[in-house]
C-alpha positions in Angstrom: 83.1 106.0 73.2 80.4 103.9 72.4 79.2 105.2 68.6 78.4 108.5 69.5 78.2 111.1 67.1 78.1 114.6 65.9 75.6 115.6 63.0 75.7 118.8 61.3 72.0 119.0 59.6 71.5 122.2 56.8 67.8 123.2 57.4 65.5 125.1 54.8 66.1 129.0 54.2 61.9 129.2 53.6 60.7 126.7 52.4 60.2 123.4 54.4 59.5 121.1 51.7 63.4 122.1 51.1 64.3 119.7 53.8 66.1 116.4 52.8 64.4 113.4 53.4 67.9 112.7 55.6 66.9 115.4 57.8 63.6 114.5 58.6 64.8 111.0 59.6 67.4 112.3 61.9 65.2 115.2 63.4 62.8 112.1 64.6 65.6 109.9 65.9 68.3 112.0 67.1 69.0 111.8 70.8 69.4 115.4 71.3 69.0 117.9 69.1 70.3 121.5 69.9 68.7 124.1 67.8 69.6 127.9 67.6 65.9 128.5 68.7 63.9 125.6 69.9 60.8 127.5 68.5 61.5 127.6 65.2 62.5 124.0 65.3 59.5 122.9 66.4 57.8 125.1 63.8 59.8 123.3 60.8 59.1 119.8 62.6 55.2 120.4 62.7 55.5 121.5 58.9 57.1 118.5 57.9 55.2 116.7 60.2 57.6 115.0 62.2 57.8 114.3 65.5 61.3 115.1 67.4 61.3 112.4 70.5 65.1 113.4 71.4 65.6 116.0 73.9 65.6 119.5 72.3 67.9 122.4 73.8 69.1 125.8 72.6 72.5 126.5 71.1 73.4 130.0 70.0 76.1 132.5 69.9 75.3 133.1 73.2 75.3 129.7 75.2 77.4 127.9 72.9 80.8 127.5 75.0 78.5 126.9 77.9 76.6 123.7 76.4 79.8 122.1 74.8 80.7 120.0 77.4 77.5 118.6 77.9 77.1 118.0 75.0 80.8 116.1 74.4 79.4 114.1 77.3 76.2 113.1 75.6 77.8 112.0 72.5 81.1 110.3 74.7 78.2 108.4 76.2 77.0 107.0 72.7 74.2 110.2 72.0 73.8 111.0 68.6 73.2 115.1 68.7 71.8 116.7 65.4 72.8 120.4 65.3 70.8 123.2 63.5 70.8 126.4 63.0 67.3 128.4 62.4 68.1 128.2 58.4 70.7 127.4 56.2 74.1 125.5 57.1 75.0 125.3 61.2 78.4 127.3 61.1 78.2 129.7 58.4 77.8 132.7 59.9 75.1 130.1 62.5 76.6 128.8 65.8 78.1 125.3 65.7 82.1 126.0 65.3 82.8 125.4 69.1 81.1 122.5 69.0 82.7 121.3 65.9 86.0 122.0 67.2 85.7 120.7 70.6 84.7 117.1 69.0 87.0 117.1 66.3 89.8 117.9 69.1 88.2 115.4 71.3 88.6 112.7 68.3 84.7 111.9 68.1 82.8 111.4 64.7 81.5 114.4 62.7 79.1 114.2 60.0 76.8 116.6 58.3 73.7 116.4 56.3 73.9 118.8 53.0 71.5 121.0 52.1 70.3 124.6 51.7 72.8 127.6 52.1 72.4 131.2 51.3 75.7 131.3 50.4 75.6 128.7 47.5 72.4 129.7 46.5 73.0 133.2 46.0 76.2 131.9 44.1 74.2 130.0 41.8 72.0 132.7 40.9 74.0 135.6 40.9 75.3 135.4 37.2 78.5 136.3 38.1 81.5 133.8 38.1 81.0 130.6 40.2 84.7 129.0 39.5 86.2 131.3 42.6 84.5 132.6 45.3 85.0 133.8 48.6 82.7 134.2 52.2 83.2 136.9 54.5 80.3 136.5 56.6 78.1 139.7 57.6 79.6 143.0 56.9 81.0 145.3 59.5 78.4 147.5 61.3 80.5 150.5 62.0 81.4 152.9 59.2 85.0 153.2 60.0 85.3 149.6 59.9 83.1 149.0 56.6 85.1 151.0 54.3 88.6 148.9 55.6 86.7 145.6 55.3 85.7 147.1 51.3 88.7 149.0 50.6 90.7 145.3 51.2 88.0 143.7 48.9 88.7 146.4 46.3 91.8 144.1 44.6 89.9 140.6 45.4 89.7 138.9 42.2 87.2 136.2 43.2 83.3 136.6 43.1 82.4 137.7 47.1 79.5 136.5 49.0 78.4 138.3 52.2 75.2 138.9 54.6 74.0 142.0 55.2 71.1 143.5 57.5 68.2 145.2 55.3 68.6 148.1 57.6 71.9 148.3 56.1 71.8 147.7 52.8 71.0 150.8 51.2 74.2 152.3 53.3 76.7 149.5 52.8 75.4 149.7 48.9 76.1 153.5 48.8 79.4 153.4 50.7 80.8 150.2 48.7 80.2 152.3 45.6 81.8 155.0 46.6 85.1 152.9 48.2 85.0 149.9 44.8 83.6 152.4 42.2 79.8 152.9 40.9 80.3 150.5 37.9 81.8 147.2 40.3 78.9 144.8 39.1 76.8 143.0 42.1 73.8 141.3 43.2 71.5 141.4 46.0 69.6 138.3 46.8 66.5 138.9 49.0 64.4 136.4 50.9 66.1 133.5 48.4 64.0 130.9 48.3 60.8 132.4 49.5 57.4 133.5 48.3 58.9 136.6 47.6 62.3 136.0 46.7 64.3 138.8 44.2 67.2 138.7 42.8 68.5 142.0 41.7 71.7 142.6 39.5 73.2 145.6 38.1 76.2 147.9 38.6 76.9 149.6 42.2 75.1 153.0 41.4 72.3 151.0 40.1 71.8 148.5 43.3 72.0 152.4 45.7 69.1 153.6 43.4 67.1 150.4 43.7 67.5 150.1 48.0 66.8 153.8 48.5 63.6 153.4 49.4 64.2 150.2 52.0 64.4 147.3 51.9 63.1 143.9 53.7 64.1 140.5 54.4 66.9 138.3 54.9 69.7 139.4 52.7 72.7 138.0 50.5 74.8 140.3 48.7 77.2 138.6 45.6 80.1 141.1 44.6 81.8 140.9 41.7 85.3 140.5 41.8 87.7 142.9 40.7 89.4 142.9 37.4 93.0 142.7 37.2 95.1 145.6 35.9 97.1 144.4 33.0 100.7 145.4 32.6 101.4 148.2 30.2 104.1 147.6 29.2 103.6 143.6 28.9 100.1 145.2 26.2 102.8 147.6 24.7 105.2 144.3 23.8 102.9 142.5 22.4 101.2 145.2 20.0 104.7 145.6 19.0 104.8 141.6 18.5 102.1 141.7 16.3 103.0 144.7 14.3 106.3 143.2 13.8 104.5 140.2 12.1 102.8 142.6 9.7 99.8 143.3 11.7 98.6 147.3 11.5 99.2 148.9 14.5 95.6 149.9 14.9 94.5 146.1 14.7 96.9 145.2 16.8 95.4 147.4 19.8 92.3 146.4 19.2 93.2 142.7 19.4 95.1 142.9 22.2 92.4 145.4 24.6 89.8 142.4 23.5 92.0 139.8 25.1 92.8 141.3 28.1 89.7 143.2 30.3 91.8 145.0 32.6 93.8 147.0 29.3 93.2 150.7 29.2 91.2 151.9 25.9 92.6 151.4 22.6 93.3 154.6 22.1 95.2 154.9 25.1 96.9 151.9 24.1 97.7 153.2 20.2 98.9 156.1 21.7 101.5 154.4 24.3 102.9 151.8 21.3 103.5 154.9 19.1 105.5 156.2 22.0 107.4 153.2 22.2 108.5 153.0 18.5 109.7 156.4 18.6 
C-alpha cells in the first residue's frame, strides 16, 4: 500500500454553507469520490463553489458490494477516496458500511471528516435528555412489525432517535401512542436545518393531533425514554425509615414520590405504608 486512504466526509443536511472547510478541501482533491447520487454532489460542489477534479462514481444501497473491490483497489494503489452520502454522516442509515468494513478488514486507513447529522442535531434540540441515547435507524414499514419494534422500545430508558418517512408519520405517531401510551413525551424534527425547519414537542396524543393533517420533509423523530417503575416495596421501606425518624407519615410520602418519578401517587403510596404498619 502506498498511502492510500479511506475518508468518511459528513455533508450538509440543507444548508451548504454547513460544509467544513475540511470538506471542501477534500471534495477538490480527492482521487475519487463516490457519492450516493453524483447529482446532488455536483449540486453541493457548484454551491460551494468547488471544483471536484477526482473521478466521481455512485455508491448506494444498491451498488455498494458491487463497487467495493474497486474501490479497495484504488485506495491499495495509493487513491485517496472521499465517501458521501446525499446529507448527513455516510453510514448512518446512508451507505458506506461495506466499504468501511471491507478496508478496515483489509488493514487500510480510515478517516472521517465530522460534521452535520440528523441524529445529533435532533438530539440537541429535542429538550429531552442528551446523557443516553440510542439510534435505531428508520422505523419498520409494516404494521405488524412497527408495534414489535415499539412495544421493545416501551421499557428503553434512554432518549431514542429514529427516521421516519412523512408519509408515515402521522401513522407511526398514532400507533406509538397507542403501543407506549398517549402521555410518552417526544419530538419531531422536520427539515432540521432548513429554511423551514420545526421542531415540534409535546406528548404522544399531542404530536397525532399536530401530523393529522400531513406532513412534509425529511423527518427525525426524538422519543423519550421510558421511566423506570420503582419498587414498592423498596418506597414502602423507606416511608417507614423516615417515619421511624419522626417524620409524619403523610410527609414522608410526599418526600419519597418527589424523589423517585416512576412512584405511584402519594395517595397510593399513604395507603400501601398504612397497610404495612398494620
Amino acid at each position: 500500500m502506498t498511502g492510500g486512504r479511506l475518508i468518511l466526509g459528513a455533508t450538509p443536511l440543507g444548508r451548504p454553507e454547513d460544509a467544513s472547510a475540511r470538506l471542501c478541501e477534500l471534495l477538490g482533491s480527492a482521487d475519487v469520490v463516490a457519492a450516493e447520487d453524483t447529482r446532488r454532489l455536483r449540486t453541493l460542489a457548484a454551491a460551494l463553489g468547488v471544483t471536484v477534479t477526482g473521478r466521481v462514481i455512485s455508491l448506494f444501497d444498491a451498488n455498494e458490494a458491487a463497487r467495493v473491490p474497486a474501490l479497495l483497489a484504488e485506495i491499495s494503489a495509493g487513491a485517496t477516496v472521499l465517501t458521501v452520502s446525499d446529507a448527513g454522516m455516510p453510514l448512518i442509515s446512508d451507505p458506506g458500511y461495506r466499504l468501511v468494513a471491507a478496508a478496515v478488514e483489509a488493514g487500510m486507513p480510515v478517516t472521517c471528516l465530522p460534521g452535520p447529522s440528523a441524529v445529533t442535531t435532533a438530539l440537541a434540540v429535542s429538550g429531552l435528555p442528551a446523557d443516553r441515547f440510542c439510534f435505531e435507524g428508520f422505523a419498520p414499514r409494516r404494521d405488524g412489525a412497527r408495534r414489535s419494534w415499539l412495544a421493545q422500545l416501551a421499557a428503553e430508558p434512554r432518549t431514542v432517535v429514529f427516521f421516519e418517512s412523512p408519509r408515515r408519520l402521522p401513522e407511526l405517531l398514532a400507533v406509538a401512542a397507542e403501543v407506549l401510551g398517549p402521555d410518552r413525551r417526544a419530538v419531531v424534527c422536520r427539515e432540521l436545518t432548513k429554511t423551514h425547519e420545526e421542531v415540534v414537542r409535546g406528548t404522544l396524543a399531542e404530536l397525532v393531533d399536530w401530523a393529522a393533517d400531513g406532513v412534509l420533509g425529511e423527518i427525525t423523530v426524538v422519543l423519550a425514554g421510558a421511566t423506570p417503575a420503582a419498587d414498592p416495596d423498596a418506597l414502602v421501606a423507606e416511608v417507614n425509615a423516615l417515619v421511624d425518624d419522626g417524620m409524619r407519615v403523610k410527609d414522608a410520602c410526599a418526600q419519597v414520590v418527589a424523589a423517585h418519578p416512576g412512584a405511584p401517587s402519594r395517595r397510593a403510596l399513604y395507603q400501601a405504608v398504612l397497610q404495612s404498619r398494620e
